[in-house]
Every structure is written in C-alpha cells, then in structure tokens.
BALUMMAR-975013 format. One record per residue (C-alpha): residue number from 1; residue in one letter; x, y, z; chain. Coordinates in steps of 0.5 Angstrom, whole numbers, padded with zeros to 4 digits. Example, Ala and Ser with C-alpha at 12.3 -4.5 7.8 and 13.67 -1.06 7.14 Angstrom:
BEGIN
zanu k 1&r a&px 0025&py -0009&pz 0016&c A
zanu k 2&r s&px 0027&py -0002&pz 0014&c A
***
This chain:
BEGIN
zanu k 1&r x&px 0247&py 0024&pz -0170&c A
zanu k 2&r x&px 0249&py 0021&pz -0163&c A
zanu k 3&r x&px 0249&py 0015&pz -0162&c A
zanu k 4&r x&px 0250&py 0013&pz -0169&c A
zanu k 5&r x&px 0257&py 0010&pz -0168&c A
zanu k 6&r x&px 0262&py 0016&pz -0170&c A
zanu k 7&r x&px 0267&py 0015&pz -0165&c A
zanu k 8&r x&px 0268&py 0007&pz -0165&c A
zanu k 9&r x&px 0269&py 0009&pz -0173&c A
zanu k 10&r x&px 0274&py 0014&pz -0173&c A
zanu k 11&r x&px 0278&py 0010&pz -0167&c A
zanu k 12&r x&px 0278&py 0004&pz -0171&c A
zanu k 13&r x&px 0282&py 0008&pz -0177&c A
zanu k 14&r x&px 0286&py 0014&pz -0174&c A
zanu k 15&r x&px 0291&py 0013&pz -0171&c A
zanu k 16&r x&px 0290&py 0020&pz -0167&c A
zanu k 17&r x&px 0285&py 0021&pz -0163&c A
zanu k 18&r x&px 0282&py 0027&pz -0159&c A
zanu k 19&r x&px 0276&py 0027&pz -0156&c A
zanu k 20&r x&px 0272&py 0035&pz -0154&c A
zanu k 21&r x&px 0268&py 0032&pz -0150&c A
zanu k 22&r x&px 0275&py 0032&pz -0145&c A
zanu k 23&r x&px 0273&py 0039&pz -0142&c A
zanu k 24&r x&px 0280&py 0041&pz -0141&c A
zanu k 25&r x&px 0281&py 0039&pz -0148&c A
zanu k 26&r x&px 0276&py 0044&pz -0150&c A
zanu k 27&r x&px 0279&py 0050&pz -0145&c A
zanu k 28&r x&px 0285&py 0049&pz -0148&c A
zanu k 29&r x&px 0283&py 0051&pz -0154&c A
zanu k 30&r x&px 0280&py 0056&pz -0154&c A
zanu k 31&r x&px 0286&py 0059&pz -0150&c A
zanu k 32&r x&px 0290&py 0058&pz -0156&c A
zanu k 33&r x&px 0294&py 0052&pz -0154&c A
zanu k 34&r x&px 0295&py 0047&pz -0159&c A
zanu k 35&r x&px 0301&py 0043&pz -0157&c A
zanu k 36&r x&px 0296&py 0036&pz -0155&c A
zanu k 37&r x&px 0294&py 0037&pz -0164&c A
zanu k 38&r x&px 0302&py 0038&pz -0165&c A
zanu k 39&r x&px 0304&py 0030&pz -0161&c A
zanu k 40&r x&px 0298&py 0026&pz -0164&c A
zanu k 41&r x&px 0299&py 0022&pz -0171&c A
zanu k 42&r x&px 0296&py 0023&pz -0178&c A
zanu k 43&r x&px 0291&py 0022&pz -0179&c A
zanu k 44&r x&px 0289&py 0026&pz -0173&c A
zanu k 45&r x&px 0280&py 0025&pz -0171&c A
zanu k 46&r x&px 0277&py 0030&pz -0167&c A
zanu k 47&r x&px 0270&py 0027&pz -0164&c A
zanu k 48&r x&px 0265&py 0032&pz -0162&c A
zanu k 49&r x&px 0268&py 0038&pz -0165&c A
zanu k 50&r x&px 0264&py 0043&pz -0166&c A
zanu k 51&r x&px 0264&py 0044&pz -0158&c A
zanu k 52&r x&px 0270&py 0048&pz -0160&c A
zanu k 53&r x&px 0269&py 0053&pz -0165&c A
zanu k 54&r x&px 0276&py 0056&pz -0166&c A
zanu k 55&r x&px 0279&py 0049&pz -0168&c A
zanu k 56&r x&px 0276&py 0050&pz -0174&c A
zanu k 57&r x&px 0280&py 0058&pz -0176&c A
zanu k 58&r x&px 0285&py 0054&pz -0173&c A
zanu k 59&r x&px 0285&py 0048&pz -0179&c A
zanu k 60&r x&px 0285&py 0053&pz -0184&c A
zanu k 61&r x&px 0291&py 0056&pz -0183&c A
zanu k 62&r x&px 0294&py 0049&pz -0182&c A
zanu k 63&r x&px 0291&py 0046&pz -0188&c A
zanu k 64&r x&px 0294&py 0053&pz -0192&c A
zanu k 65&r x&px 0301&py 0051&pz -0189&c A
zanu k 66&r x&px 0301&py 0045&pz -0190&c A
zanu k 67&r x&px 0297&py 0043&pz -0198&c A
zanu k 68&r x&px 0296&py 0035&pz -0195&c A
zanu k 69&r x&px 0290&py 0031&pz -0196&c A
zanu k 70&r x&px 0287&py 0027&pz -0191&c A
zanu k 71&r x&px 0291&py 0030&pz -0185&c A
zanu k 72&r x&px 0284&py 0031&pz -0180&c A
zanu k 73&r x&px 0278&py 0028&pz -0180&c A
zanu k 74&r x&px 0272&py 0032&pz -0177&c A
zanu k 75&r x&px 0266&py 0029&pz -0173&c A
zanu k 76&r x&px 0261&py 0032&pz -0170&c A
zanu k 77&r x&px 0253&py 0031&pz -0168&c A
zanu k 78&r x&px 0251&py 0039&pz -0170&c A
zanu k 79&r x&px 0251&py 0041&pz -0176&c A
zanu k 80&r x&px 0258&py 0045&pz -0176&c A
zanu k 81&r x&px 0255&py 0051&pz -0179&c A
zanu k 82&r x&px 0249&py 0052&pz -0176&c A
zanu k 83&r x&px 0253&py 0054&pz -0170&c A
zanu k 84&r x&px 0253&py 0062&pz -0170&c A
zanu k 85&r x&px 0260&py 0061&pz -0166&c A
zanu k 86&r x&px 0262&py 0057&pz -0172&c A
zanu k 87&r x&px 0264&py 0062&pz -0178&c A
zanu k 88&r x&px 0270&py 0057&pz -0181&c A
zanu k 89&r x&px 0267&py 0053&pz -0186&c A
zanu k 90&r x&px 0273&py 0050&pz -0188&c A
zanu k 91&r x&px 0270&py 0051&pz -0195&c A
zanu k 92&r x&px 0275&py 0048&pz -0201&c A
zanu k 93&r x&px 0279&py 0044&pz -0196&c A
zanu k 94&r x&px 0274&py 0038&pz -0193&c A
zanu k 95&r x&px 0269&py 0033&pz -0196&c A
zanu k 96&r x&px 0262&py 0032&pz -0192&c A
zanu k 97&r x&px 0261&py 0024&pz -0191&c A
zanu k 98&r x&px 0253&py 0023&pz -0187&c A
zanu k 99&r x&px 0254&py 0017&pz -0182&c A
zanu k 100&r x&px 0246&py 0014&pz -0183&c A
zanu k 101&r x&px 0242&py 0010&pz -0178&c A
zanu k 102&r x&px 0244&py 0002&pz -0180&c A
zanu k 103&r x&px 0239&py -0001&pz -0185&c A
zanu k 104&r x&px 0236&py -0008&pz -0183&c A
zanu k 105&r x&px 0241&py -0012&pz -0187&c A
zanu k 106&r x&px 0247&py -0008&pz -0184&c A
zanu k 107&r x&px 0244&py -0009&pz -0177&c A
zanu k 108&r x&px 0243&py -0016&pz -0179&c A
zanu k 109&r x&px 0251&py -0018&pz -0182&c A
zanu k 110&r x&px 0248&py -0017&pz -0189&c A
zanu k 111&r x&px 0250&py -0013&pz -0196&c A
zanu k 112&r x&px 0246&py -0007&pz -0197&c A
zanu k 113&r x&px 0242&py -0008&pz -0203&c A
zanu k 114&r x&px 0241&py -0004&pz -0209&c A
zanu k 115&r x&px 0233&py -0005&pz -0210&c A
zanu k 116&r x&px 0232&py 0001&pz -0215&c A
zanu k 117&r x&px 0237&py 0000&pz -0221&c A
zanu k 118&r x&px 0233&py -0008&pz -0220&c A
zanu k 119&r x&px 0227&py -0004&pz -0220&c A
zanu k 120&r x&px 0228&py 0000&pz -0227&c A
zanu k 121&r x&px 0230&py -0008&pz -0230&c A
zanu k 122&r x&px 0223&py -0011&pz -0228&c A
zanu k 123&r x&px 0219&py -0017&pz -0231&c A
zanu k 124&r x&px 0216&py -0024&pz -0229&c A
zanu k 125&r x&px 0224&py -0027&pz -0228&c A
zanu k 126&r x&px 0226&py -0021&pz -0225&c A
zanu k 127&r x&px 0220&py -0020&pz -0219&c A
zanu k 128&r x&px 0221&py -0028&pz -0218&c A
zanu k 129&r x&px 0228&py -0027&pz -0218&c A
zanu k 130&r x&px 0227&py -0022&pz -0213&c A
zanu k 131&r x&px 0222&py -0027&pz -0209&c A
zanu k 132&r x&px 0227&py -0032&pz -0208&c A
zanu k 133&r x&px 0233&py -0027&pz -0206&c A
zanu k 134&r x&px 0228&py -0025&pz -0200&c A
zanu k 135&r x&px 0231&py -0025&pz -0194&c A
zanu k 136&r x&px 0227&py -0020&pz -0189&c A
zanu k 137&r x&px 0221&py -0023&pz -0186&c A
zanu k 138&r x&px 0216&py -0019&pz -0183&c A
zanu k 139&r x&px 0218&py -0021&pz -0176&c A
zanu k 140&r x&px 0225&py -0018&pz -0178&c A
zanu k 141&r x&px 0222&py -0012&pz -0181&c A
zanu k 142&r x&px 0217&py -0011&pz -0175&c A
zanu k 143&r x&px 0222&py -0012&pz -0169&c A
zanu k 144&r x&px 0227&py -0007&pz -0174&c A
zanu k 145&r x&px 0222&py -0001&pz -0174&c A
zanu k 146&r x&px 0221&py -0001&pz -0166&c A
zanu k 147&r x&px 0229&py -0003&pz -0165&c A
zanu k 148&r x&px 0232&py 0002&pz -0171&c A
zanu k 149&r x&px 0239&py 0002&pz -0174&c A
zanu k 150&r x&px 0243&py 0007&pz -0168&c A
zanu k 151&r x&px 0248&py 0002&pz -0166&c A
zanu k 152&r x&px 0249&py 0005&pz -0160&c A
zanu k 153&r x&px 0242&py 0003&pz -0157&c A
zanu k 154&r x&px 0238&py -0002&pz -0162&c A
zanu k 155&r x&px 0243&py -0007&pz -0160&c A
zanu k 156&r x&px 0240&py -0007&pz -0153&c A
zanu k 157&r x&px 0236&py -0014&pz -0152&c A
zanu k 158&r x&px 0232&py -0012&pz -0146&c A
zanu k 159&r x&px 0227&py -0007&pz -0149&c A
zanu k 160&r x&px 0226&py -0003&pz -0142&c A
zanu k 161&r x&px 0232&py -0002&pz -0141&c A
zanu k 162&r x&px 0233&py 0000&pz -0150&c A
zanu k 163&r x&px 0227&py 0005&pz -0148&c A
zanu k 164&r x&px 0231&py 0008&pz -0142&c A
zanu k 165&r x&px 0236&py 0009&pz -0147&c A
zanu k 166&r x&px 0233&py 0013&pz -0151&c A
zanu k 167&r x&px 0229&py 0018&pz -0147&c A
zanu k 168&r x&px 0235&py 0020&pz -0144&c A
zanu k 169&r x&px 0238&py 0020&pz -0151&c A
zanu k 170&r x&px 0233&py 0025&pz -0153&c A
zanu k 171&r x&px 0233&py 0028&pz -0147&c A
zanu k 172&r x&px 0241&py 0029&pz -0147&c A
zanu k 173&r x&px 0240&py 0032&pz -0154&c A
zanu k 174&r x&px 0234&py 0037&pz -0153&c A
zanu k 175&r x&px 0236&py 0040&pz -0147&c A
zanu k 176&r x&px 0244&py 0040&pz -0148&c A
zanu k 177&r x&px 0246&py 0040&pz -0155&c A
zanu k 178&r x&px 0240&py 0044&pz -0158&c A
zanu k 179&r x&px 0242&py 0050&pz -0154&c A
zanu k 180&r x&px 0249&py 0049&pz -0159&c A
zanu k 181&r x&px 0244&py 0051&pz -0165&c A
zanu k 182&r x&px 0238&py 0055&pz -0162&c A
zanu k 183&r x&px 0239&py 0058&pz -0155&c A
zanu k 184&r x&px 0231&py 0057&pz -0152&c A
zanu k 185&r x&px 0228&py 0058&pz -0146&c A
zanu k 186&r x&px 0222&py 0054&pz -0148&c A
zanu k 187&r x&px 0222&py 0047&pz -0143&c A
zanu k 188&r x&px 0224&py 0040&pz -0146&c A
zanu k 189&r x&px 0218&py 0037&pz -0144&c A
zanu k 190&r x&px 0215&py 0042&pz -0150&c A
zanu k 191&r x&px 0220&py 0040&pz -0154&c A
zanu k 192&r x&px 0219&py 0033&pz -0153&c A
zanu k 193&r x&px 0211&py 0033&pz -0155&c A
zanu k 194&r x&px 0214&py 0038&pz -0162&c A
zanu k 195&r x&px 0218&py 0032&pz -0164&c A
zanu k 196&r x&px 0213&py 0027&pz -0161&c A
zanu k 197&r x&px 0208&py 0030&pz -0165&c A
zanu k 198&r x&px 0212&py 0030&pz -0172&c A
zanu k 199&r x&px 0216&py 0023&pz -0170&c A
zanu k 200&r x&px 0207&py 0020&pz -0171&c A
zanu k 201&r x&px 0206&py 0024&pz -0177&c A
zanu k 202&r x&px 0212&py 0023&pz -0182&c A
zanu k 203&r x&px 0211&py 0024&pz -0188&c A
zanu k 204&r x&px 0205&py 0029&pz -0187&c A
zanu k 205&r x&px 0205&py 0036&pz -0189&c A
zanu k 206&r x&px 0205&py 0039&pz -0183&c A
zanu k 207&r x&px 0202&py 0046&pz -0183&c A
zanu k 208&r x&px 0206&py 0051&pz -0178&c A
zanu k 209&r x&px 0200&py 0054&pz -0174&c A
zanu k 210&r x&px 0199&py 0047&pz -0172&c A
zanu k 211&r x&px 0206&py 0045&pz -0169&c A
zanu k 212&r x&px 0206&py 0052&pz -0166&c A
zanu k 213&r x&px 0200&py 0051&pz -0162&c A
zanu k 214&r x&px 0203&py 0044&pz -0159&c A
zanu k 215&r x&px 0210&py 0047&pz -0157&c A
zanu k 216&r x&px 0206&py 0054&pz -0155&c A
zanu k 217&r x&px 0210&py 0058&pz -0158&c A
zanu k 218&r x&px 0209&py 0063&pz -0165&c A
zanu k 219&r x&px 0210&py 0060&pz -0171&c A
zanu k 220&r x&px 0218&py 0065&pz -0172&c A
zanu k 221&r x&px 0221&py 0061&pz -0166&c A
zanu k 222&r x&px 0217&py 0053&pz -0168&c A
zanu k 223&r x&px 0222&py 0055&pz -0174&c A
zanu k 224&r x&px 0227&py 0056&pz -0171&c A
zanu k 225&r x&px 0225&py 0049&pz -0167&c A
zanu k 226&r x&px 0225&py 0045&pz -0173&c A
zanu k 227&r x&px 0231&py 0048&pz -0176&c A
zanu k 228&r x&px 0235&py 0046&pz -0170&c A
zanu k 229&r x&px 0231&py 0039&pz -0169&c A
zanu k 230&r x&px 0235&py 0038&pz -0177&c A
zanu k 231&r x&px 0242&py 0041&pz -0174&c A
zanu k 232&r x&px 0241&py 0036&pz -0169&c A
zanu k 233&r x&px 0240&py 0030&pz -0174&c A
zanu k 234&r x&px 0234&py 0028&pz -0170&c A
zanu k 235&r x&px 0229&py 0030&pz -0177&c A
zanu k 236&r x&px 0230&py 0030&pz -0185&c A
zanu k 237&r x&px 0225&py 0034&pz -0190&c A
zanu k 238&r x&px 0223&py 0030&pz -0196&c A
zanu k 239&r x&px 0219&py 0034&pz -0201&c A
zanu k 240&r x&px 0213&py 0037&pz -0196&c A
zanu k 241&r x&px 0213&py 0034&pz -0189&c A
zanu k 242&r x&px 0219&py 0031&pz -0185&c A
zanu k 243&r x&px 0221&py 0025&pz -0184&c A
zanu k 244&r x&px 0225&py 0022&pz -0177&c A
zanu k 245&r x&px 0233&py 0020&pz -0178&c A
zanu k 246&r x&px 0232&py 0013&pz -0174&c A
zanu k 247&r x&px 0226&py 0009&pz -0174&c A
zanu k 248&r x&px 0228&py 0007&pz -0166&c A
zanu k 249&r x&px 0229&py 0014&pz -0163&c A
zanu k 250&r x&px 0221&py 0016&pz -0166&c A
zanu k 251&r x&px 0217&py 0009&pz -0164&c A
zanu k 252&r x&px 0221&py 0011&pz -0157&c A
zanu k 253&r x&px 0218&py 0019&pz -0158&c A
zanu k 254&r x&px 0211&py 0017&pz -0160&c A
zanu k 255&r x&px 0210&py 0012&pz -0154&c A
zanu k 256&r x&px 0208&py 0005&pz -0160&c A
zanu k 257&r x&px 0211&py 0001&pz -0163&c A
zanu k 258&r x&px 0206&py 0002&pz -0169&c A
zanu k 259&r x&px 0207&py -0004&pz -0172&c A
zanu k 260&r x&px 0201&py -0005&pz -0178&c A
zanu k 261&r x&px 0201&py 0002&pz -0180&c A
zanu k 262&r x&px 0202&py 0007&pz -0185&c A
zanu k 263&r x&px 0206&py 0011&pz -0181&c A
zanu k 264&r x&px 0213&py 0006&pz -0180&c A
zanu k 265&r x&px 0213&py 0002&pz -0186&c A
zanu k 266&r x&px 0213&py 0008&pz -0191&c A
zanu k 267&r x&px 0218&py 0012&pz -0186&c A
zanu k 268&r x&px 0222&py 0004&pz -0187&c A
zanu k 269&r x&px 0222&py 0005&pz -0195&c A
zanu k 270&r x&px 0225&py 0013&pz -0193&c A
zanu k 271&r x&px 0231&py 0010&pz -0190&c A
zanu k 272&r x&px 0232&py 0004&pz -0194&c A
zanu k 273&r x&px 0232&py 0008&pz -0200&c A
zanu k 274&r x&px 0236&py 0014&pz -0198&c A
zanu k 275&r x&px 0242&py 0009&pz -0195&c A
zanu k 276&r x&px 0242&py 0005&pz -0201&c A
zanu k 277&r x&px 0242&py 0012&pz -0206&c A
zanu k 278&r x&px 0247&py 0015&pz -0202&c A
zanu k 279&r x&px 0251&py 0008&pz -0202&c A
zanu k 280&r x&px 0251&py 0006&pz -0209&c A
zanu k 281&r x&px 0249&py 0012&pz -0213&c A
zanu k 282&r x&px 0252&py 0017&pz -0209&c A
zanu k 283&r x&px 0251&py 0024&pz -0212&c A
zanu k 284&r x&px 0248&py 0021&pz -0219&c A
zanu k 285&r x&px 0240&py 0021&pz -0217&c A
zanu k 286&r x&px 0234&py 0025&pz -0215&c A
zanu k 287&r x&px 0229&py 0023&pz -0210&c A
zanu k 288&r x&px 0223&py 0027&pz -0208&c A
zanu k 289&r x&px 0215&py 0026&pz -0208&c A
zanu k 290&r x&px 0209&py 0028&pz -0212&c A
zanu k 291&r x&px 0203&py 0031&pz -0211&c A
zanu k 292&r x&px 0198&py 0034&pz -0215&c A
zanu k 293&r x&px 0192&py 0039&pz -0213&c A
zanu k 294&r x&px 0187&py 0034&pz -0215&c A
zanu k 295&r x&px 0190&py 0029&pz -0209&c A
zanu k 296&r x&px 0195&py 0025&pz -0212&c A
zanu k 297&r x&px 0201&py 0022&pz -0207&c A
zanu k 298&r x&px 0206&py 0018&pz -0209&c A
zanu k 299&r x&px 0211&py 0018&pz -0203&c A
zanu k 300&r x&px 0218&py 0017&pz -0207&c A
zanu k 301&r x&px 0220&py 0018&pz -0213&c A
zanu k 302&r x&px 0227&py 0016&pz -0214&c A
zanu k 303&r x&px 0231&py 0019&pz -0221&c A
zanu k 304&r x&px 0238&py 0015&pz -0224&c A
zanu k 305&r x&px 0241&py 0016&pz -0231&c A
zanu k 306&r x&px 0236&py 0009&pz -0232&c A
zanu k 307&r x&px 0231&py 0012&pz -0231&c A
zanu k 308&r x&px 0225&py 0013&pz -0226&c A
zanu k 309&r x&px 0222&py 0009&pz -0221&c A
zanu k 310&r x&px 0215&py 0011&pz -0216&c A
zanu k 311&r x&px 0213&py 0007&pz -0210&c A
zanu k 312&r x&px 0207&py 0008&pz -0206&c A
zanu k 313&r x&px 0207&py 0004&pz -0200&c A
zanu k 314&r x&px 0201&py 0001&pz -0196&c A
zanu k 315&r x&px 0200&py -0002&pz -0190&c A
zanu k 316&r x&px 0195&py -0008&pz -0192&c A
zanu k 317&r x&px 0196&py -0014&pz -0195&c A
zanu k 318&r x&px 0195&py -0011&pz -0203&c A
zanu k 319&r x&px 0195&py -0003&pz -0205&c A
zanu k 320&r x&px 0189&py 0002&pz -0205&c A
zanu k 321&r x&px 0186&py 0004&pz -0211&c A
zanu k 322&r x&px 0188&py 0011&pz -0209&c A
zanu k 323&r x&px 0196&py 0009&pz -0209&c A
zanu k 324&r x&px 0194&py 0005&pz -0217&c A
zanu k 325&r x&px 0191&py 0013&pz -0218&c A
zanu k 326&r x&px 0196&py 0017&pz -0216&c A
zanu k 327&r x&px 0201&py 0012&pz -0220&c A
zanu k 328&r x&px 0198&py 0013&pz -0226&c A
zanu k 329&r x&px 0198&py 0021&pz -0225&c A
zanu k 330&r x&px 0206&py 0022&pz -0226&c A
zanu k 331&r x&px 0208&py 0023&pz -0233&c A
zanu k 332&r x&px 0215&py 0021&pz -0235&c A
zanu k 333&r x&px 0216&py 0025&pz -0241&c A
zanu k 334&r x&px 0219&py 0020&pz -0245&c A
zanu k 335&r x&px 0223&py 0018&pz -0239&c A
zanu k 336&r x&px 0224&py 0010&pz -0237&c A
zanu k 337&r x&px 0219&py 0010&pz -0232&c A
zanu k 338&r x&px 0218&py 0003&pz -0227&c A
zanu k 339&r x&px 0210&py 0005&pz -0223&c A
zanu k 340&r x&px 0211&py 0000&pz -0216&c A
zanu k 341&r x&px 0206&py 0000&pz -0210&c A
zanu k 342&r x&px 0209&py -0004&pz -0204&c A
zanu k 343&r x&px 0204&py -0007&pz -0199&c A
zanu k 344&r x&px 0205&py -0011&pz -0193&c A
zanu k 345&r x&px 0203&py -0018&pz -0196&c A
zanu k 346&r x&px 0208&py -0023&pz -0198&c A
zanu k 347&r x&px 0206&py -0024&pz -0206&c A
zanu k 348&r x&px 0209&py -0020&pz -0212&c A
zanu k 349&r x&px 0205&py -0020&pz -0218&c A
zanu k 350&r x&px 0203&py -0015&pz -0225&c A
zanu k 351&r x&px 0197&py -0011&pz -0226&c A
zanu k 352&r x&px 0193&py -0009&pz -0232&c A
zanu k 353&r x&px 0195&py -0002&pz -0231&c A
zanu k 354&r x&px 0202&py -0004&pz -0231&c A
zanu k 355&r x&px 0204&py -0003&pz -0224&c A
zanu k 356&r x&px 0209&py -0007&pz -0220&c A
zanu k 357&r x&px 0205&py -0009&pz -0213&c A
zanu k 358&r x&px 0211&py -0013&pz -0209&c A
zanu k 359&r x&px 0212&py -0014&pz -0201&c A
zanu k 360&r x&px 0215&py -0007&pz -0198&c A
zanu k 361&r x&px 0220&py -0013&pz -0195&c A
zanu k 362&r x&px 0224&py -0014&pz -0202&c A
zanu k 363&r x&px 0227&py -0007&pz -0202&c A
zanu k 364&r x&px 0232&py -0010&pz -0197&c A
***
C-alpha cells in the first residue's frame, strides 16, 4: 500500500536504488535502454515498479544468466499481476514479502506481541499474567484506530492537516493508480462512496446488488471495483466480507472516528491478529471465520499446530449472550480449542461455559 513506508526501507538496505516514479527512467525503459540498471550496485531496489512493465521480461533474462539470489528487490503499490501489461510473473525467481500497516505497539517503539500461542496455554496464572503484561490503554487503542498504522500519514499531530492527507491519499490512489489495474470511466466521488461504504461495514457480508446500486454501475463492473480496490491494498477479504488494509485510511472515508462501536474494534483484532500470525507463524497457520445457518458468527478463528483459538469481539464492557452462543456452536473435532470473547472493558475472568472473556486491548 502507498504510504506504508516501502521506499525509506529499500533505501535504508539497498545500496542501489532507482525510483520509476522518474518518468524519464520509465521511457527509458520501455525504449529498451538499460544502462542506468548496468552502473547501480547490488542489491539494486526498483520502487514503483509496476509503472514499468518490461523490467519485469527484462529481469528474467537477467536472472536466468546470472543464477544469484538477492541480486533486485521489487517494490511496488499494485499487485504486479493484476496489471494486463504485466505478463512476467518472475515465477520460481522471487520471494513475495507484504509490508502491513504498523500495528499499535510498533507505532508506539514496542515488540510486536504473540497473543495467540499465549491464548492456546490460558489459565488463571496465565490471564493475570496477561493483565500484568498489559500496556495499550483505551486511550491508546482509541487514538490508534482513528490514526492508523501508515507511517506516512499516521504520525501526523495535527488531526486537520492527517485528515488532508488522507483524502488526497485516497483521491491519488482511485483516480491515478486504479486505472493501472481497472480502466473506468465511473467518477472517483462514486468510487469514494463504494469504498466509504464497505470501510463502514467491515466485516459484514456485503451482497453485491447493494454495492452496485451505491456506485451506479451492474454487478460485472462493481466486481471488477472490488478486485481493484484488493490490487491496490485499499481491501482485505477475510471469510465472507471485506475488511480495510489500514484503520486510519477507512475512519478517514467514513467521515467518524467511531470510536465505542463494533465496527473498529473488531477491524483492530483483524489487523492485530494477521500481523502478528504472518510475523510469527508465517505460513504455519489458518485464519478464517465461522458461520452457521442458524446465525452463529465467530469472527476469527485462528489454527496453528497447538491448536484452535476463537475470538468474538464486543464493543461493551462484558460479551453478548449471542457471542458466549456463537462460541459454544464451533466443534473442534478433537483438536485443543481455546473459546475467547474480547470485550471493551478492563477485566479478564473465566465463565462456567469455559469461555475466556478478556479486554480486546491485551492482544496487543
């Protein structure tokens, strides 16, 4: 995603660096002159390369001469393949590395926490032990879901001018770089009120006839949105409904802050929970939802080698009956399974049903 902090990273650890948003660098390219990627030292980071689709026929003919590993890093704010123009998708010759939004404790200088292997060992020791490693306070938490976690923009202390940023962010990425993956002559306004709308129901199921009447368009060409608003990094689908990439970038779309509400708090658990399952389960877990006909929800449903852990998230100071319901309608089929309901109070405590309810702050 722009603004996610690609650039200062690649310059902090390539020592060559060229940047395709230099327009004379994109025309020399695709003219076929390589003599600036000839001079620059190894390893060499091409920002915004998707700007330039023949590097990437380009690189393989490199890579195939020259058999070295780590000899280009790629970066880019479009999903390469999502480009028509790019048919090279380098497979067999790259590794794929996400840059996620900053998550609470690493926008605040801390280690990112591991909550769901502490989750899979819970007991009375353990949950005060969590209490007593808590750190994020509900002022903290509330600032951090209107502020985000792009570096770019979050850091910003003036909340006028971190609101100006953003709309121009968003205006930058739906009328410039969306025409990149998706070629439309649909307004950016509608656009803006098609992303708005799922950035205020995320989570939710969306039925498509519904997007579809809100940007004006049929239900082939809203598809054709929402796949472009995932090759962006602006959306993230997680079992049956979308969630957005950065917290700052969706209360900036809906106009609110929603702090006290459903809607952030479990879109904070989305983002703590797949930062910390990439960071320190890597490939090594499943994450998803669970829903049953008879109306059950449990949003998240995390599996690792140690076993299963639920979550249902409320924005009270206790869970919902129907969240306690919803837990007890998943079976594990023998597995180790840890039931949690995180709430927005500040105690952690066992019920008779064997569910865990603990303030959503402690994942952090």
């Amino acid at each position: 995603m722009r603004q996610s902090g690609k650039t200062t990273l690649v310059k902090r650890i390539c020592p060559g660096y060229l940047s395709f948003d230099d327009d004379t660098l994109v025309g020399a390219t695709e003219a076929g002159t390589w003599d600036r990627f000839l001079s620059q030292p190894r390893p060499l980071a091409l920002d915004e390369v998707q700007k330039a689709p023949r590097v990437f026929s380009r690189l393989k003919l490199w890579i195939d001469e020259r058999r070295r590993p780590g000899q280009f890093v790629l970066t880019g704010s479009v999903r390469f393949l999502s480009r028509r123009a790019i048919r090279e998708s380098l497979t067999g010759r790259t590794a794929l590395l996400e840059l996620l939004p900053l998550t609470v404790a690493e926008a605040h200088g801390r280690p990112l926490a591991n909550a769901v292997s502490r989750l899979l060992k819970l007991d009375e020791k353990a949950i005060r032990q969590l209490e007593g490693d808590a750190w994020c306070s509900a002022s903290t938490l509330e600032s951090y879901c209107t502020r985000g976690g792009m570096p770019g923009i979050c850091f910003h202390r003036n909340d006028t001018v971190r609101r100006h940023a953003w709309d121009s962010h968003l205006d930058a990425v739906l009328a410039r770089d969306l025409q990149l993956v998706y070629a439309t002559r649909i307004g950016v306004s509608r656009i803006k009120g098609l992303f708005a709308h799922m950035a205020a129901q995320q989570g939710e199921p969306l039925p498509l006839a519904r997007l579809a009447r809100i940007v004006g368009a049929s239900d082939k060409t809203t598809t054709q949105l929402l796949q472009a608003f995932e090759s962006l990094f602006l959306i993230r689908r997680h079992g049956k409904g979308w969630y957005c990439e950065d917290m700052g970038l969706a209360a900036a779309a809906c106009k609110a802050s929603w702090l006290h509400e459903a809607v952030p708090l479990r879109r904070w658990v989305f983002g703590e929970l797949l930062a910390q399952l990439q960071i320190h389960h890597a490939n090594s877990h499943q994450f998803g939802e669970h829903r049953t006909r008879g109306g059950a929800y449990v949003p998240f449903v995390i599996t690792i080698e140690a076993g299963t852990v639920l979550l249902t998230v409320d924005a009270a100071p206790a869970p919902s009956e129907k969240s306690l319901k919803s837990l007890g309608s998943f079976r594990g089929r023998g597995r180790h399974v840890v039931r949690v309901a995180l709430h927005a109070g500040d105690e952690g405590w066992r019920t008779r049903r064997g569910v865990w309810c603990l303030p959503a702050r402690w994942l952090a």
